[in-house]
PyMOL Python script that loads the backbone (N, CA, C, O; Angstrom):
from pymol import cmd

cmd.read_pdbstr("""\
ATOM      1  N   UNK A   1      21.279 -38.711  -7.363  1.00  0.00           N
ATOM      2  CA  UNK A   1      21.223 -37.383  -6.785  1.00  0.00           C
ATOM      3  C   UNK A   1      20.822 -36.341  -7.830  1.00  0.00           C
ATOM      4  O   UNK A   1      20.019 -35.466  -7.504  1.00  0.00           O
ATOM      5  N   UNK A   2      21.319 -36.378  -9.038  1.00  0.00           N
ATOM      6  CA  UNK A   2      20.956 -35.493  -9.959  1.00  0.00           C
ATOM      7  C   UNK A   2      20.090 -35.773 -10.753  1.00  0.00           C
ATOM      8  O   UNK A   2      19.724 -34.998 -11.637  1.00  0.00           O
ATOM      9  N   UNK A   3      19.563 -37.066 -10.548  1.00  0.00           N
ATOM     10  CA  UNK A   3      18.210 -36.684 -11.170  1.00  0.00           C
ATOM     11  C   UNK A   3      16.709 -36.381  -9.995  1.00  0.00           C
ATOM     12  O   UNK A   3      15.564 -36.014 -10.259  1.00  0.00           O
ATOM     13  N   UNK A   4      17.310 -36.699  -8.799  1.00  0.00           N
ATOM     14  CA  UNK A   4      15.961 -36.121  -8.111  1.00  0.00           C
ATOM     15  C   UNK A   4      16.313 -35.041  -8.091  1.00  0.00           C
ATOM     16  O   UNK A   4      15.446 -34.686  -8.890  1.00  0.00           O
ATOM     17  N   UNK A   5      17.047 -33.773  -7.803  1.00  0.00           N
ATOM     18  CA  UNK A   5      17.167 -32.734  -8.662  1.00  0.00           C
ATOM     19  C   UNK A   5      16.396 -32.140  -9.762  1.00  0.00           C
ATOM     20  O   UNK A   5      15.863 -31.040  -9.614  1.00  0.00           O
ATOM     21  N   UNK A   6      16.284 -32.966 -11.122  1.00  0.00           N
ATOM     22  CA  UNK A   6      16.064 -33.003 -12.213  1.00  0.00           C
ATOM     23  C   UNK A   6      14.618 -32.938 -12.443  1.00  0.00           C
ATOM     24  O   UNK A   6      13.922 -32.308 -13.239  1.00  0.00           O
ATOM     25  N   UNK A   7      14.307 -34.007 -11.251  1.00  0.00           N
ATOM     26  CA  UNK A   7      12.624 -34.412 -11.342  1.00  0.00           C
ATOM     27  C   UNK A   7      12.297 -33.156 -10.168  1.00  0.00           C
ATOM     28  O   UNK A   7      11.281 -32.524 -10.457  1.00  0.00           O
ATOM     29  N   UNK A   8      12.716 -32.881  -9.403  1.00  0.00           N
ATOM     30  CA  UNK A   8      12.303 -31.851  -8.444  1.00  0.00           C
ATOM     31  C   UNK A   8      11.976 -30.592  -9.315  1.00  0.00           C
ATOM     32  O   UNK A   8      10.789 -30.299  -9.462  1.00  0.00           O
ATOM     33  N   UNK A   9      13.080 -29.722  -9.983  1.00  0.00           N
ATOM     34  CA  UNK A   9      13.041 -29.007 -11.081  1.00  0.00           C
ATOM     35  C   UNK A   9      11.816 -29.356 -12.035  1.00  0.00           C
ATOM     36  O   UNK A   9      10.863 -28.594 -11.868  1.00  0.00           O
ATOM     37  N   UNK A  10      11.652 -30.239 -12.898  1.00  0.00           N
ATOM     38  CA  UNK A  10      10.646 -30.050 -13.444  1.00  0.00           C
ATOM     39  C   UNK A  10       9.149 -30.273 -13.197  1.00  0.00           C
ATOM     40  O   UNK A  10       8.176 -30.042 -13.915  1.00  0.00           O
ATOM     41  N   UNK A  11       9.276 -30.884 -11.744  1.00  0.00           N
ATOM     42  CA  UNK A  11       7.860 -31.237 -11.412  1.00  0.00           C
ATOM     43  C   UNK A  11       7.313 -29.323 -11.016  1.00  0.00           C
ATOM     44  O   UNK A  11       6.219 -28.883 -11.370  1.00  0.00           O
ATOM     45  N   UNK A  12       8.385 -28.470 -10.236  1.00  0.00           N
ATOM     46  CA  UNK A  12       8.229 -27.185 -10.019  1.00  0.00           C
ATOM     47  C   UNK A  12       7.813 -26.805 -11.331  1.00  0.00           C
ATOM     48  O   UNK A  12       6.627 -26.480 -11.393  1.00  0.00           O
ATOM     49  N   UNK A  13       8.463 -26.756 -12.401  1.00  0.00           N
ATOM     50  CA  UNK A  13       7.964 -26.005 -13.595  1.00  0.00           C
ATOM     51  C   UNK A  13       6.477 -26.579 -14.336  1.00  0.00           C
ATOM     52  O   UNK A  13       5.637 -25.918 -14.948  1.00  0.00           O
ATOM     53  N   UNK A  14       6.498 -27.887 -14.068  1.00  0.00           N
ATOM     54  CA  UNK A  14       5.091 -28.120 -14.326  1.00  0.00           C
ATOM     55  C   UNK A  14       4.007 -27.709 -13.736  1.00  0.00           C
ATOM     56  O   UNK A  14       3.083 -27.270 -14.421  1.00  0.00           O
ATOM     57  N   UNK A  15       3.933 -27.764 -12.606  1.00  0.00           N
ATOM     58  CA  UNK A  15       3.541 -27.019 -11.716  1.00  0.00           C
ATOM     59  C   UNK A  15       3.298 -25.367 -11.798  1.00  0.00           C
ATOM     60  O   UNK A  15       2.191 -25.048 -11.364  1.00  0.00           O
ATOM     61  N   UNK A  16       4.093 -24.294 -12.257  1.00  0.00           N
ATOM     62  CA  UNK A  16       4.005 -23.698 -11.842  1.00  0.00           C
ATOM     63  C   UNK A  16       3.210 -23.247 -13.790  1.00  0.00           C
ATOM     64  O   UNK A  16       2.474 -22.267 -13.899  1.00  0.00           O
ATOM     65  N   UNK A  17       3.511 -24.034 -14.905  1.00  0.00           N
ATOM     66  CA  UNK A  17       2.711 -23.289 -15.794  1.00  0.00           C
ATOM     67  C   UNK A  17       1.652 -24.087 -15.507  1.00  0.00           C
ATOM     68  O   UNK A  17       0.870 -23.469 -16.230  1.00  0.00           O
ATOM     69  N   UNK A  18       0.795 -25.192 -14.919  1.00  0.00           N
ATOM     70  CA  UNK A  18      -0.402 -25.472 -14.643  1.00  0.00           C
ATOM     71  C   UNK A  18      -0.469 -24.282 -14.058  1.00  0.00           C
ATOM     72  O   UNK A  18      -0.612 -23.457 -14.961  1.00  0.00           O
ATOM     73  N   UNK A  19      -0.438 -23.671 -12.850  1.00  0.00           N
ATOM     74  CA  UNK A  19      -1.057 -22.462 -12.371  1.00  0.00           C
ATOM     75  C   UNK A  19      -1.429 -21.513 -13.092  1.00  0.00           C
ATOM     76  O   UNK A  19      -2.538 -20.989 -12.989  1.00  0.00           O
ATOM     77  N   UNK A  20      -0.128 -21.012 -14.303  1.00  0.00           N
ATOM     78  CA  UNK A  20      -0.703 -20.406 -14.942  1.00  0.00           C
ATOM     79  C   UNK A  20      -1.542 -20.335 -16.143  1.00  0.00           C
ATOM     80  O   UNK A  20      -2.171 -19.400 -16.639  1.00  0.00           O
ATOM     81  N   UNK A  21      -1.353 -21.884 -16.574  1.00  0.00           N
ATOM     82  CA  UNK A  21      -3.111 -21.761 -17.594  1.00  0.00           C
ATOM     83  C   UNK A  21      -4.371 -21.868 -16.647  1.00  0.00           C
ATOM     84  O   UNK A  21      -5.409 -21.354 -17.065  1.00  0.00           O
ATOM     85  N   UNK A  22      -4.376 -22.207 -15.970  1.00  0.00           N
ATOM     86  CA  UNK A  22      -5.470 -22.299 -14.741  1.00  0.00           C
ATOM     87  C   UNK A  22      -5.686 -20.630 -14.660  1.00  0.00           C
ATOM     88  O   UNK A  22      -6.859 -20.291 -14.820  1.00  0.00           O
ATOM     89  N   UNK A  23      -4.984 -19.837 -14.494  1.00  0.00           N
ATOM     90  CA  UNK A  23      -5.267 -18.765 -13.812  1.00  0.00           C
ATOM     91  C   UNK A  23      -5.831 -17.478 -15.370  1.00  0.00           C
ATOM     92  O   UNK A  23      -6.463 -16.422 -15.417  1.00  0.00           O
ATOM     93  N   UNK A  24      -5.069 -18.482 -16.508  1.00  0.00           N
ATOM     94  CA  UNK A  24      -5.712 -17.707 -17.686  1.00  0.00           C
ATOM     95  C   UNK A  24      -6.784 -18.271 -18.434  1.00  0.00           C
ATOM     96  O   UNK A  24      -7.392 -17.848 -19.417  1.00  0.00           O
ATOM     97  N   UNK A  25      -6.909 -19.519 -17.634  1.00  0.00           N
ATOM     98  CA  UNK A  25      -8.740 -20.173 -18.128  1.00  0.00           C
ATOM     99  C   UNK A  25      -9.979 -18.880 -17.312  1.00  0.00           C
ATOM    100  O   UNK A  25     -10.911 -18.311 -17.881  1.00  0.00           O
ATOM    101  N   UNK A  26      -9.500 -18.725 -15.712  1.00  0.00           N
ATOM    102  CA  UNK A  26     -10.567 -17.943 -14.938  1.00  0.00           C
ATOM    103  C   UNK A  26     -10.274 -16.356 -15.660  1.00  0.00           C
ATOM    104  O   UNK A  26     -11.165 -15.508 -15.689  1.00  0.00           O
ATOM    105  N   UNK A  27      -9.178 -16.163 -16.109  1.00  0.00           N
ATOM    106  CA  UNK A  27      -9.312 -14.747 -16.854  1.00  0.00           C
ATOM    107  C   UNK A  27     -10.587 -14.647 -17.587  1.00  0.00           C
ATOM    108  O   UNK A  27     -11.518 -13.876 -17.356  1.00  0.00           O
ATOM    109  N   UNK A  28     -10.473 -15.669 -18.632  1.00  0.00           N
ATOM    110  CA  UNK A  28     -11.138 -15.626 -19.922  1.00  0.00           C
ATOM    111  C   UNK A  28     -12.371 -15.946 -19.694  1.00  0.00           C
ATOM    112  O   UNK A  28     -13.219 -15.558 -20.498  1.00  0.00           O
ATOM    113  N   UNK A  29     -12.810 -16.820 -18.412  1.00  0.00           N
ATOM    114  CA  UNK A  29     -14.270 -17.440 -18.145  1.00  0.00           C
ATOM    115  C   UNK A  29     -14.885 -15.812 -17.410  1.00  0.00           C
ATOM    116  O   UNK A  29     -16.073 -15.524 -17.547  1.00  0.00           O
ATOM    117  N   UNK A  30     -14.071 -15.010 -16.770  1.00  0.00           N
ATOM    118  CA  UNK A  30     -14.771 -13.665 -16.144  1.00  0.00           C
ATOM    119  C   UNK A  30     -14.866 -12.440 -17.245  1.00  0.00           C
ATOM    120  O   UNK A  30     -15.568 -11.429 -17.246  1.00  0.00           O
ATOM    121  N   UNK A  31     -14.155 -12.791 -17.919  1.00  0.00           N
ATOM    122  CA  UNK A  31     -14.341 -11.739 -19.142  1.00  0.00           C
ATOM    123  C   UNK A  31     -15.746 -12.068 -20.245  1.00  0.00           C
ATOM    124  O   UNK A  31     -16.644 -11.360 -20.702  1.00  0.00           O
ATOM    125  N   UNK A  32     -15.392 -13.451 -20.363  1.00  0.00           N
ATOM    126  CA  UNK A  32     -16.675 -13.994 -20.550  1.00  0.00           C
ATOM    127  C   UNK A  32     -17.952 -13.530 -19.976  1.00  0.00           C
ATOM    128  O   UNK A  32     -18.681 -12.777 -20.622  1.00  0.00           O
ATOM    129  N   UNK A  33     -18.228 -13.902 -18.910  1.00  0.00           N
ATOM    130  CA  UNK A  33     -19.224 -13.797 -18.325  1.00  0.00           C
ATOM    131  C   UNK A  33     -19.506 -11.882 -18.049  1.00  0.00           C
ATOM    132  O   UNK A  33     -20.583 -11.361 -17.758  1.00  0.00           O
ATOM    133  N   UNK A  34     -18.619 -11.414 -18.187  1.00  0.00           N
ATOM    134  CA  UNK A  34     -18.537  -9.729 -18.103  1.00  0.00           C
ATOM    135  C   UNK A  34     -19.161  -9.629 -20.275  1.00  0.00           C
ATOM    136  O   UNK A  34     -20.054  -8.832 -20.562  1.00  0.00           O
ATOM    137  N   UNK A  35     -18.889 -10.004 -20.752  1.00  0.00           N
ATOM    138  CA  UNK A  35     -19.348  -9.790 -22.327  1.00  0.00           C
ATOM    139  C   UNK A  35     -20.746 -10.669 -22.179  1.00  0.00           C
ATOM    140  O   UNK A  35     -21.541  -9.910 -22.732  1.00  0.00           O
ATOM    141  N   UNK A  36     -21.318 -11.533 -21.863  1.00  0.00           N
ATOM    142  CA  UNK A  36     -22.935 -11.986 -21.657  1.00  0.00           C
ATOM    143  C   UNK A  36     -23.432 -11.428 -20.626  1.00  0.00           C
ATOM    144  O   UNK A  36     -24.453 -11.887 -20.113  1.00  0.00           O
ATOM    145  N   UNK A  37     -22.837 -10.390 -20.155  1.00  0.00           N
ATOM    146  CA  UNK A  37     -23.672  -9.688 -19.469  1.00  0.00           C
ATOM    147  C   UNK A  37     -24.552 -10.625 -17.734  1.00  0.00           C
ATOM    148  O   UNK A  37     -25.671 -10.506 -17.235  1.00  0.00           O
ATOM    149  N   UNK A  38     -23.430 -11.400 -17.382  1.00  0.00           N
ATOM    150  CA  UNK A  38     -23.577 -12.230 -16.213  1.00  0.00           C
ATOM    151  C   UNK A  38     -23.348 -11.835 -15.234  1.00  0.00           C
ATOM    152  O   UNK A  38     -23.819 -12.302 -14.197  1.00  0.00           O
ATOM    153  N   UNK A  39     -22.452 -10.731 -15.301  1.00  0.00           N
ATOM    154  CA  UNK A  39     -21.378  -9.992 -14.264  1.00  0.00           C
ATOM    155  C   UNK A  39     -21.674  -8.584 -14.807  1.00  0.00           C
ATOM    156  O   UNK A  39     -21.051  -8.172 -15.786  1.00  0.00           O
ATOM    157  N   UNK A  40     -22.767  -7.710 -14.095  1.00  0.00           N
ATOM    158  CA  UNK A  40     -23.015  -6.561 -14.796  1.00  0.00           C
ATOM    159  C   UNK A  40     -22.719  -5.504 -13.051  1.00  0.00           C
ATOM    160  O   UNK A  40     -23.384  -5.394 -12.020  1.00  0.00           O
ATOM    161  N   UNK A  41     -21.035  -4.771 -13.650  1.00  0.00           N
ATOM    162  CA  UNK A  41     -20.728  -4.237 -12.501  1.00  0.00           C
ATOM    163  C   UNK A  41     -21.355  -2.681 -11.923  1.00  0.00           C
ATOM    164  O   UNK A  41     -21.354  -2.243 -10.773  1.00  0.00           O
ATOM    165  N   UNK A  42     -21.872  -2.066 -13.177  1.00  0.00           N
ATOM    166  CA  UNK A  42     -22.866  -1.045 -12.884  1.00  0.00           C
ATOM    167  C   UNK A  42     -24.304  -1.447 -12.137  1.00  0.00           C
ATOM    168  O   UNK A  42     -24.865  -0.907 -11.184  1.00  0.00           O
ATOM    169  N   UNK A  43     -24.639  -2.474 -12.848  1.00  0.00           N
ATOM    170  CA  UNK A  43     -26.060  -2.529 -12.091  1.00  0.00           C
ATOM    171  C   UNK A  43     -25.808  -2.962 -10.558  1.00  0.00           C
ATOM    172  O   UNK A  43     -26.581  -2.422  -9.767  1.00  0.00           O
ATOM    173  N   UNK A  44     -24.903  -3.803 -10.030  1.00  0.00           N
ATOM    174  CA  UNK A  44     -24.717  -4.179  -8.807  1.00  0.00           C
ATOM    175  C   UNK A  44     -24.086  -3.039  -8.161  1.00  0.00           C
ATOM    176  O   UNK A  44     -24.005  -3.085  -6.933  1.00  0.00           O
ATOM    177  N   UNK A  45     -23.627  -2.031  -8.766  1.00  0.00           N
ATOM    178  CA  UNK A  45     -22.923  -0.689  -7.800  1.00  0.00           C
ATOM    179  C   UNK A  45     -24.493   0.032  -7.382  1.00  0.00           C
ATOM    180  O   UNK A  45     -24.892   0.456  -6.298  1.00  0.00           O
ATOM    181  N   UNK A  46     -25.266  -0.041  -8.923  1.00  0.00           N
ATOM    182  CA  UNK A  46     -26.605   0.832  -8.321  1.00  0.00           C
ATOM    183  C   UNK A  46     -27.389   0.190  -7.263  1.00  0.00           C
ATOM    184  O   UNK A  46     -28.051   1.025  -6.647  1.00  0.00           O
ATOM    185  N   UNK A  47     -27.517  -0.832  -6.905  1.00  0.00           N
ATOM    186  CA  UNK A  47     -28.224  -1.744  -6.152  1.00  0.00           C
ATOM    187  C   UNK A  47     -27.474  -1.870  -4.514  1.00  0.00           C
ATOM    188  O   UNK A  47     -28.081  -2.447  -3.611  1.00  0.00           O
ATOM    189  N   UNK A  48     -26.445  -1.408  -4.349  1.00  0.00           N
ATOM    190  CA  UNK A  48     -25.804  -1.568  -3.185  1.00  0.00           C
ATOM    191  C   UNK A  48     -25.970   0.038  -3.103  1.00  0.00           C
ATOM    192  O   UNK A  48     -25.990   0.294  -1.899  1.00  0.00           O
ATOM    193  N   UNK A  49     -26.083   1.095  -3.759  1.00  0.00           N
ATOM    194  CA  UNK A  49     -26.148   1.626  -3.300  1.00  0.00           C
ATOM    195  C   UNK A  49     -27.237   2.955  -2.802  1.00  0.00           C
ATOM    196  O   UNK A  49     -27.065   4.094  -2.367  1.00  0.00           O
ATOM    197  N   UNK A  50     -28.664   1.920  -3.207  1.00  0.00           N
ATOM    198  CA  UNK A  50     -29.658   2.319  -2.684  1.00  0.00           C
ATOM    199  C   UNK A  50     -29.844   2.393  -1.403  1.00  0.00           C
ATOM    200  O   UNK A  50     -30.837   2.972  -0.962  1.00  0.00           O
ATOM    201  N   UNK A  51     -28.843   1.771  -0.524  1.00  0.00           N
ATOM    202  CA  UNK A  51     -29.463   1.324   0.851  1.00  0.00           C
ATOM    203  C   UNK A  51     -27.933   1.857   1.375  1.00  0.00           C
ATOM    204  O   UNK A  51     -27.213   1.078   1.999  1.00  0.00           O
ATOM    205  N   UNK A  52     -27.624   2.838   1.161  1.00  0.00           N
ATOM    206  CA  UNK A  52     -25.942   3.274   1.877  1.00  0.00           C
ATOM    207  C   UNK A  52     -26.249   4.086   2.997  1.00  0.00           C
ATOM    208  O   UNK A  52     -25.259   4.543   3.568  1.00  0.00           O
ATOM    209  N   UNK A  53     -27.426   4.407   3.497  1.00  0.00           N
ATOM    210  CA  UNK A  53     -27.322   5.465   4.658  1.00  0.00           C
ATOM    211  C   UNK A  53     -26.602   4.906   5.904  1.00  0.00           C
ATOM    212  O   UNK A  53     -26.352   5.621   6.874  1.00  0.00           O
ATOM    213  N   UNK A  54     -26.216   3.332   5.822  1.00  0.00           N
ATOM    214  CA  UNK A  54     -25.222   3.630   6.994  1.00  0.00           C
ATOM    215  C   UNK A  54     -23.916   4.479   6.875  1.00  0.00           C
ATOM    216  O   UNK A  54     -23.459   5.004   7.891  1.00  0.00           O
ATOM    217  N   UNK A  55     -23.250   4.643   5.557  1.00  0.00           N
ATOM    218  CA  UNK A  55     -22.152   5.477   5.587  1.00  0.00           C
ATOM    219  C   UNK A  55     -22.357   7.072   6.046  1.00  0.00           C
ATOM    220  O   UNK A  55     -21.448   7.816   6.413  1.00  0.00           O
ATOM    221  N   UNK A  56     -23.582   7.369   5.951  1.00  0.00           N
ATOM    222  CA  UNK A  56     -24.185   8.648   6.293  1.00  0.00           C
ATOM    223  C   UNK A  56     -24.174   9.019   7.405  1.00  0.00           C
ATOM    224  O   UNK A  56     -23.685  10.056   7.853  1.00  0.00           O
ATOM    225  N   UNK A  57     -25.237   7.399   8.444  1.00  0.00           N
ATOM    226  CA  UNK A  57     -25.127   7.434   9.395  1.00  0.00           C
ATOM    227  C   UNK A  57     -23.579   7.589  10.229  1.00  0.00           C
ATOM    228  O   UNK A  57     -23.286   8.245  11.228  1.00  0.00           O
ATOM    229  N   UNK A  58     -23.013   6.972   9.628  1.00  0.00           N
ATOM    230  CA  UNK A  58     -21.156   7.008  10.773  1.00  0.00           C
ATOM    231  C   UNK A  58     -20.561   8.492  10.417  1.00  0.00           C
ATOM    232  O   UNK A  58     -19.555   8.874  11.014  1.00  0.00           O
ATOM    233  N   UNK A  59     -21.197   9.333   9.431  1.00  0.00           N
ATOM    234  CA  UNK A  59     -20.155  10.365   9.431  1.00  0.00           C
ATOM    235  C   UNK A  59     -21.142  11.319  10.535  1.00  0.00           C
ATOM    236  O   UNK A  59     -20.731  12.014  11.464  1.00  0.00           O
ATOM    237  N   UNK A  60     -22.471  11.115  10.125  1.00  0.00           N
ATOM    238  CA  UNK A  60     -23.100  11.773  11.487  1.00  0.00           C
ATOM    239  C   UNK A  60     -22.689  11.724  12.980  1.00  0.00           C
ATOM    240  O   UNK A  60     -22.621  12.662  13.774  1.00  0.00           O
ATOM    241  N   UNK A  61     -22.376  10.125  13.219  1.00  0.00           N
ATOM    242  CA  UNK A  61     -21.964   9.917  14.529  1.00  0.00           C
ATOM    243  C   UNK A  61     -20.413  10.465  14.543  1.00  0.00           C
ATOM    244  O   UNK A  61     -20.165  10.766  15.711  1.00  0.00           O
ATOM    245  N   UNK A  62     -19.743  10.612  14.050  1.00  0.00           N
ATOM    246  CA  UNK A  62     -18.255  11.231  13.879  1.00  0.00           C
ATOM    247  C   UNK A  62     -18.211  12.651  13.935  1.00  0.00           C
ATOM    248  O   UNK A  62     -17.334  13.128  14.656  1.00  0.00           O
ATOM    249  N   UNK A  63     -19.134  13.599  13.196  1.00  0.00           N
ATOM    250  CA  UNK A  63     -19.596  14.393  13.515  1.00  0.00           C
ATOM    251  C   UNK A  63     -19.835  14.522  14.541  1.00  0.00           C
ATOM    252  O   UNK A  63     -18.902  14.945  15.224  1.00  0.00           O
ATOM    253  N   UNK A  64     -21.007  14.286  15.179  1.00  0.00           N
ATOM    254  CA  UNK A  64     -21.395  14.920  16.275  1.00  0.00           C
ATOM    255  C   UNK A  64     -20.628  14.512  17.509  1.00  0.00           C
ATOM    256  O   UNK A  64     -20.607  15.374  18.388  1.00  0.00           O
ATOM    257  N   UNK A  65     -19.913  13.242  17.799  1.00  0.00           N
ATOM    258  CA  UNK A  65     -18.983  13.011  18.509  1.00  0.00           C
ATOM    259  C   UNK A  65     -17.823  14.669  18.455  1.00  0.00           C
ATOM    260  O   UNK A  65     -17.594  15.290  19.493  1.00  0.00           O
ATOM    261  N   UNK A  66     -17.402  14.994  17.445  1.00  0.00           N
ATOM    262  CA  UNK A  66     -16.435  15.966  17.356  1.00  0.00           C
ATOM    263  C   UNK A  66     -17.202  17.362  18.101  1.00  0.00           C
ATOM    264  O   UNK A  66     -16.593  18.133  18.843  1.00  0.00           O
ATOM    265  N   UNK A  67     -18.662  17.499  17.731  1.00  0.00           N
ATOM    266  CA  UNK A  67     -18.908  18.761  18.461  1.00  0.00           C
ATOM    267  C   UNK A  67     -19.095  18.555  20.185  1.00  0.00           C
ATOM    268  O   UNK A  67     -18.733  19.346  21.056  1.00  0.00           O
ATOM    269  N   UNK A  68     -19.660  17.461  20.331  1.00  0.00           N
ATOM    270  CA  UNK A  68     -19.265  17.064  21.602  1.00  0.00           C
ATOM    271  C   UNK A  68     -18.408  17.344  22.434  1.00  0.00           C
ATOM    272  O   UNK A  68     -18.370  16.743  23.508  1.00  0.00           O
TER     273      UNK A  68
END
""", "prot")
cmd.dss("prot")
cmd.show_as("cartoon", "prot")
cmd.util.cbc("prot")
cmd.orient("prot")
């Protein structure tokens, strides 16, 4: 009884620091890729937001719904 307990307990803790080197390998691989310049978050803000006139468009329709 007390050692499936025992093994229950540590299979959880193994478990739960695998998650967390796992989760500080993808830290370091996005920071990475943010320092080679792979993940460039300015240029993808300028690029999405060449083409935004639908947000334009819905405040128009919200607008003019209200003078309506």
């Amino acid at each position: 009884m007390f050692g499936q307990i025992l093994s229950s307990v540590t299979g959880l803790a193994t478990s739960w620091l695998d998650s967390k080197a796992q989760q500080k390998l993808l830290e370091t691989e996005i920071k990475k890729k943010q320092l080679t310049g792979e993940i460039d978050w300015e240029l993808e803000a300028i690029r999405s937001a060449q083409n935004s006139w639908k947000d334009e468009l819905c405040a128009i329709d919200y607008a003019a719904a209200l003078v309506v």
